[in-house]
VOGU-3710 file (C-alpha; in Angstrom, 3 decimals, decimal comma):
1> xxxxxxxxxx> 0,000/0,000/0,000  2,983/2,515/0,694  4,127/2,028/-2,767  1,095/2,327/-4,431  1,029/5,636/-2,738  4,199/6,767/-3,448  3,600/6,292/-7,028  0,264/8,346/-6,937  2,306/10,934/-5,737  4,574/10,703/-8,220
11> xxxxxxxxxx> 2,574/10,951/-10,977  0,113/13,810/-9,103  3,107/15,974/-8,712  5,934/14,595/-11,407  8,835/16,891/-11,993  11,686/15,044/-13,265  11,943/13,169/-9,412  11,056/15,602/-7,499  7,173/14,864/-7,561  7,532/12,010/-5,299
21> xxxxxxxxxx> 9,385/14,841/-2,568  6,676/17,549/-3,008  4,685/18,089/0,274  2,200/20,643/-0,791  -0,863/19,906/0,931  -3,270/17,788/0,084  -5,842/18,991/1,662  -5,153/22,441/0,742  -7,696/23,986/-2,118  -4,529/25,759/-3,724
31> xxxxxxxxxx> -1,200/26,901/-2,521  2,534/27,699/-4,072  5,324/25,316/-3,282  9,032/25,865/-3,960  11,914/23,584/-4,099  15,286/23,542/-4,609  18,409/21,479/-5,310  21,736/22,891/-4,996  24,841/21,375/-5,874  28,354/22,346/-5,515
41> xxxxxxxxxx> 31,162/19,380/-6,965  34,632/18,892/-7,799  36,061/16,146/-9,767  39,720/15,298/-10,382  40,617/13,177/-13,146  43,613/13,130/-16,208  41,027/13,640/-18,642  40,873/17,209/-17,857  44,705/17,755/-18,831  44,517/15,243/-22,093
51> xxxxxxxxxx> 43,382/17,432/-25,485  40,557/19,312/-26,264  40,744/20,708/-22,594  44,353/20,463/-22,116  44,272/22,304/-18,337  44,180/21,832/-14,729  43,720/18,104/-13,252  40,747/19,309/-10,935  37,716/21,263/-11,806  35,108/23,013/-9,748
61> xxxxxxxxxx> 31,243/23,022/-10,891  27,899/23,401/-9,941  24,200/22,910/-10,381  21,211/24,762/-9,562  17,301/23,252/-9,928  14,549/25,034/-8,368  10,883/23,382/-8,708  8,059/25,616/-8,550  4,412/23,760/-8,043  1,586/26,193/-7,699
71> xxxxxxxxxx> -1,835/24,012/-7,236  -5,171/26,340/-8,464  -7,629/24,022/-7,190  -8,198/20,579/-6,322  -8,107/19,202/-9,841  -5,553/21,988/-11,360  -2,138/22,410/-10,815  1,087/24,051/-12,679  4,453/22,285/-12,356  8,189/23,321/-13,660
81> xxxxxxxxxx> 11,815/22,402/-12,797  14,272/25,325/-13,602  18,212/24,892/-13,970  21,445/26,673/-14,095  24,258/24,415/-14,091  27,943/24,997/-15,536  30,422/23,267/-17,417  32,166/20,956/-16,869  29,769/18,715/-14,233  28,996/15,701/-15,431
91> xxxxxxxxxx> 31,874/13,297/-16,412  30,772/13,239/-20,313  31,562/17,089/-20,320  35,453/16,451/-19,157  36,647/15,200/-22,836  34,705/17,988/-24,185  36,185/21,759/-24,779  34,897/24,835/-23,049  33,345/26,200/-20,143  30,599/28,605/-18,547
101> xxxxxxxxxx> 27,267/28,138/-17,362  23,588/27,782/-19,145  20,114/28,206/-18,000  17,843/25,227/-19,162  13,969/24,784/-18,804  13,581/20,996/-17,663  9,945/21,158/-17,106  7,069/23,754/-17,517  3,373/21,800/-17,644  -0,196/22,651/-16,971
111> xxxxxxxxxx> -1,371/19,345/-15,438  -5,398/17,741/-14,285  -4,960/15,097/-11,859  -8,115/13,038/-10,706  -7,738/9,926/-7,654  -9,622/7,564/-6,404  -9,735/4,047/-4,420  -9,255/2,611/-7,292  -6,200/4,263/-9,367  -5,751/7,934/-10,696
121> xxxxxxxxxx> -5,497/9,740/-13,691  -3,191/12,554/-14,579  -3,128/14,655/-17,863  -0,273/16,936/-18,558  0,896/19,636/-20,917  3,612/21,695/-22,469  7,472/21,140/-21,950  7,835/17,638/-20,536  10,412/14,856/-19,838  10,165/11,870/-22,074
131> xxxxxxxxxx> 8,110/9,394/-21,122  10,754/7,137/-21,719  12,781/4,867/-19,604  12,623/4,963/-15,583  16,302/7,235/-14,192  14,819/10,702/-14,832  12,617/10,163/-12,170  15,840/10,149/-9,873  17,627/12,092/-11,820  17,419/15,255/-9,247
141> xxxxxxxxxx> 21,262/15,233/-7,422  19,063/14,717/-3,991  17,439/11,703/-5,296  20,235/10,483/-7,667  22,555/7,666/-4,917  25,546/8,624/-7,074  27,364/11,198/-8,820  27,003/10,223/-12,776  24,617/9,534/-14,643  24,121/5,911/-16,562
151> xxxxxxxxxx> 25,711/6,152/-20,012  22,685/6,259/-21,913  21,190/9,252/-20,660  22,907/12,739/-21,429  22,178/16,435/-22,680  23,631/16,003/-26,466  23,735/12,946/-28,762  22,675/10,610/-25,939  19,308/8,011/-27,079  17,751/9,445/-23,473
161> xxxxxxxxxx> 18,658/13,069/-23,582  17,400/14,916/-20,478  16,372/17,873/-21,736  12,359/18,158/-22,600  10,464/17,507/-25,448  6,780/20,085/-25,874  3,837/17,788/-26,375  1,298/15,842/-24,157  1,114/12,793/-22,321  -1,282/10,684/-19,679
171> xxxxxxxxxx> -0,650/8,679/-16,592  -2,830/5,981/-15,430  -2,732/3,815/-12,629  -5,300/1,536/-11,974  -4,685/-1,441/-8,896  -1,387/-3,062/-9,366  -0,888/-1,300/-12,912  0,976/1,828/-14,076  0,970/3,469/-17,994  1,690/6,368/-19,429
181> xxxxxxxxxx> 1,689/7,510/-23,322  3,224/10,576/-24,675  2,467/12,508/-27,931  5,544/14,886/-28,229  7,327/17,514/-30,862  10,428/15,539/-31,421  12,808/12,322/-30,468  14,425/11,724/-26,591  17,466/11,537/-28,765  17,330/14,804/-30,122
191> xxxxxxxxxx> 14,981/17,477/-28,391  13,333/20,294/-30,285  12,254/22,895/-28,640  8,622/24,499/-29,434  9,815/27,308/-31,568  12,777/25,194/-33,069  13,146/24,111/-36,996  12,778/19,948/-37,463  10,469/19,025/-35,395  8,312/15,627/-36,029
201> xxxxxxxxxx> 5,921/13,958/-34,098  7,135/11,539/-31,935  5,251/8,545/-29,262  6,723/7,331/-25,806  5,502/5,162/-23,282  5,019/2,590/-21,132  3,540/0,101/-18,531  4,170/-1,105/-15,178  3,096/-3,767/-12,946  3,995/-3,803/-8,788
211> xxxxxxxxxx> 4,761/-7,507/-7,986  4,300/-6,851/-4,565  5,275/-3,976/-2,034  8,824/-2,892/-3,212  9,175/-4,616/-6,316  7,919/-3,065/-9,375  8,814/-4,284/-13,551  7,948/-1,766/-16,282  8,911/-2,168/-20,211  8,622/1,170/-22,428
221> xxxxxxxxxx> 9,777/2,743/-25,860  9,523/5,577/-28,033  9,530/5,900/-31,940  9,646/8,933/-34,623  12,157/10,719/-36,448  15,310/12,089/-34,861  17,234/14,076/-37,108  17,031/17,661/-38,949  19,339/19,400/-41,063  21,111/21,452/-38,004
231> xxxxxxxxxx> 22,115/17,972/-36,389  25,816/16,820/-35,951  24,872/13,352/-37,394  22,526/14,433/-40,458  25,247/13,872/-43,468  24,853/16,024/-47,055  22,375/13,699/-49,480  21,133/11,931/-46,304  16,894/10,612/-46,759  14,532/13,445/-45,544
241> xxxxxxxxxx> 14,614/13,029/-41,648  10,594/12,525/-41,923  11,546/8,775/-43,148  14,080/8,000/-41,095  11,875/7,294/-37,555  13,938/5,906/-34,840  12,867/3,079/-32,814  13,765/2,157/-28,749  12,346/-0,511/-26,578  13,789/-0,649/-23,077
251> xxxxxxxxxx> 12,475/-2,591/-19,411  13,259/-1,541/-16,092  12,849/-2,816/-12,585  13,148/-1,491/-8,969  13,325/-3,290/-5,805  13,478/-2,265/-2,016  13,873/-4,563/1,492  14,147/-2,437/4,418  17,336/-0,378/4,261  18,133/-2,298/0,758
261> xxxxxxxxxx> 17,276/-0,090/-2,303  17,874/-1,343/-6,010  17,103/-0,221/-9,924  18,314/-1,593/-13,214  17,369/-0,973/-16,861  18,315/-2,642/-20,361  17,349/-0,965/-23,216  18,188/-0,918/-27,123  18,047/1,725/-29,626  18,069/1,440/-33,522
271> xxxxxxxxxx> 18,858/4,671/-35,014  18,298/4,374/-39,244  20,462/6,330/-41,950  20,626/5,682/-45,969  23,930/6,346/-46,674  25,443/4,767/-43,732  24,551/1,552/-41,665  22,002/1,888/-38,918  23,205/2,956/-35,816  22,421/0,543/-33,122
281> xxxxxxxxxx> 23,290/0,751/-29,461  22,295/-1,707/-27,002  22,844/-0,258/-23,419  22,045/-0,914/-19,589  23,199/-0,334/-15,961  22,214/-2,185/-12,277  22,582/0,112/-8,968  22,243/-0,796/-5,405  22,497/1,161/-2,569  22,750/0,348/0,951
291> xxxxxxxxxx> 22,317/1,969/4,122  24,449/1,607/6,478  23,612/3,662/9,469  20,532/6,469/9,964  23,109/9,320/8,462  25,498/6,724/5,951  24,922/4,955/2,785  26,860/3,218/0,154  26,219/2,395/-3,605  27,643/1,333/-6,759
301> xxxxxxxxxx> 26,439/0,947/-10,303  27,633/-1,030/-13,148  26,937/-0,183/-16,720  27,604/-1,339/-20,432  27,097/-0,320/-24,017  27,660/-1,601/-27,035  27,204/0,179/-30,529  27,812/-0,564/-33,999  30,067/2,472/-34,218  32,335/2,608/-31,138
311> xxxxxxxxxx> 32,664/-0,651/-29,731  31,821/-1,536/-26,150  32,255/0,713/-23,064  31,676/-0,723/-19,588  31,278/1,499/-16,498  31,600/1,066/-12,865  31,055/3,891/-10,403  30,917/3,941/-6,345  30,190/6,136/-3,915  29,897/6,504/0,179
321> xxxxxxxxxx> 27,178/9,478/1,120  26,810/11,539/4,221  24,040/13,182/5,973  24,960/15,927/7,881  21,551/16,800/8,335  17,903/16,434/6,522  18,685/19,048/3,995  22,038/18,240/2,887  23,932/14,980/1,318  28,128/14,700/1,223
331> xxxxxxxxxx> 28,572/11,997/-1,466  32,209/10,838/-2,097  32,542/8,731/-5,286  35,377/6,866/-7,786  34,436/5,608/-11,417  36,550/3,725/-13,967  35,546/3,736/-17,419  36,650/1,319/-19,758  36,751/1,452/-23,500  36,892/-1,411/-26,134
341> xxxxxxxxxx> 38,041/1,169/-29,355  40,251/3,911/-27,761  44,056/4,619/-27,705  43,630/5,520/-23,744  41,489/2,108/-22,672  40,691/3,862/-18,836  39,254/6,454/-18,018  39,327/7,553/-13,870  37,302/10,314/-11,800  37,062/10,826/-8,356
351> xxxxxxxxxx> 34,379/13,245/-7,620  33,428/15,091/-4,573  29,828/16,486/-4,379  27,491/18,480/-2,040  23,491/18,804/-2,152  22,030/20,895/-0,291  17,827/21,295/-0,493  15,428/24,167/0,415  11,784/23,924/0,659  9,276/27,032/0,758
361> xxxxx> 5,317/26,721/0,905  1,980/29,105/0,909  -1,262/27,335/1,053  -4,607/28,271/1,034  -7,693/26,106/2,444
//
């Protein structure tokens, strides 16, 4: 029963994994709630001194996310998740030149949520996540149990990018079951946004079913064209982008046993071209985390990919969190990166990260 409640909440007041944190009252007719994640980090590694970046062995960055929910009455309610983050931060940006800092709209959705003893429904609007795979609903640094992210999700030229797609979607539960189906303006792999040039119409969804209390399997996908003329991977002569729909199927399962908490996902991704092969990736990660005392936790996840381009890269990445107090997380972590098709086979980083979390609310009976 506490699961089945947790995911209500979830998807009454989903934000990119914040929803199931938000504590706006229920029984309030309408009210404004604020939260926010902030996140200061520093990562060491010799990528940072190895070409394009050529500099310093250690770099210092930073990420902001503030969530604003503002519920107009019992049935209405707006929802948005607000960054600033600079670069570098995550370990992807290290190989990659430049820095400075960018502002990016995550989420910004009118929403209609109905419940009952029996399941809920939930309609949403505007600039949303995909509806695709399961880590973007931890993907918030107080929810995430690590530092990275798995390999397939990323900003740029990743099959799960995190950025939002505009479009609309439902979320059903009903019992035991959970679904959700998403019309949107362009690909997880390559997000438009509403006023952009290339967008197509794209679906994403998926089911789930709850086993039994703490262990829940869901399966999902997405299809629709990914590229347009402006993207790195869209060659000169290339088929128009409108017939060349990329496809994804993925499953996912979470488990939890008293202070035992774990997640895993497989997915695969065909990505088809004319001139060259089809891309095809076929990626997936398993995470556990432990808790070791009321203010300690460990965890470690292990990840692999494989694509018809690059060869395999596997990924393992551990950490050891503190809690000072309720608001704030010390997380200490180490991953190794290993590459099938690259002169320099390991990669290391050791990362050091603080979270710190602020929550403001009005409400009104």
């Amino acid at each position: 029963m506490k699961t089945r409640r947790l995911r209500l909440a979830v998807f009454a007041f989903c934000a990119i994994g914040v929803g199931a944190r938000v504590s706006l009252a229920q029984e309030a007719n309408s009210g404004f709630d604020l939260r926010a994640t902030l996140t200061g980090q520093s990562v060491a590694s010799s990528e940072l001194t190895e070409a394009p970046r050529s500099g310093a062995p250690l770099s210092i960055g930073s990420r902001s996310v503030a969530y604003p929910t503002w519920k107009v009455n019992e049935n209405f309610f707006l929802t948005g998740a607000i960054q600033l983050i600079t670069r570098p931060y995550y370990f992807k940006d290290l190989s990659v030149s430049g820095y400075g800092a960018k502002g990016n709209i995550l989420q910004a959705s009118l929403n209609y949520s109905r419940v009952s003893s029996n399941g809920s429904l939930l309609l949403r609007a505007g600039e949303l996540t995909t509806a695709f795979g399961s880590f973007l609903l931890r993907y918030d640094d107080a929810d995430n149990a690590l530092i990275d992210l798995p390999m397939e999700y990323g900003y740029y030229y990743s099959p799960v990018s995190i950025l939002p797609v505009a479009g609309a979607q439902i979320d059903v539960t009903r019992g035991k079951w959970d679904g959700r189906l998403q019309f949107a303006n362009s690909s997880p792999a390559n997000p438009r946004g509403p006023f952009s040039s290339g967008q197509y119409g794209n679906w994403a969804g998926g089911v789930g079913y709850s086993i039994r209390q703490g262990l829940h399997v869901g399966a999902s996908a997405y299809h629709g064209p990914y590229l347009e003329s402006g993207y790195k991977y869209y060659y000169p002569g290339e088929e128009s982008p409108s017939r060349l729909p990329a496809n994804a199927l993925g499953i996912d399962v979470s488990w939890a046993y008293r202070h035992t908490a774990a997640q895993g996902e497989l997915q695969k991704f065909v990505m088809p071209y004319t001139l060259i092969p089809k891309f095809r990736e076929t990626a997936g990660y398993g995470e556990l985390r432990q808790v070791l005392a009321p203010r300690w936790f460990v965890a470690t996840r292990y990840g692999v990919s494989t694509t018809s381009a690059t060869g395999k890269v596997q990924n393992l990445e551990t950490s050891i969190a503190f809690r000072p107090d309720r608001y704030q997380i010390l997380k200490v972590g180490y991953e190794l990166e290993h590459y099938s098709q690259k002169s320099q086979a390991n990669d290391q980083m050791l990362a050091i990260q603080i979270v710190t979390t602020i929550h403001k609310s009005l409400t009104r009976q």
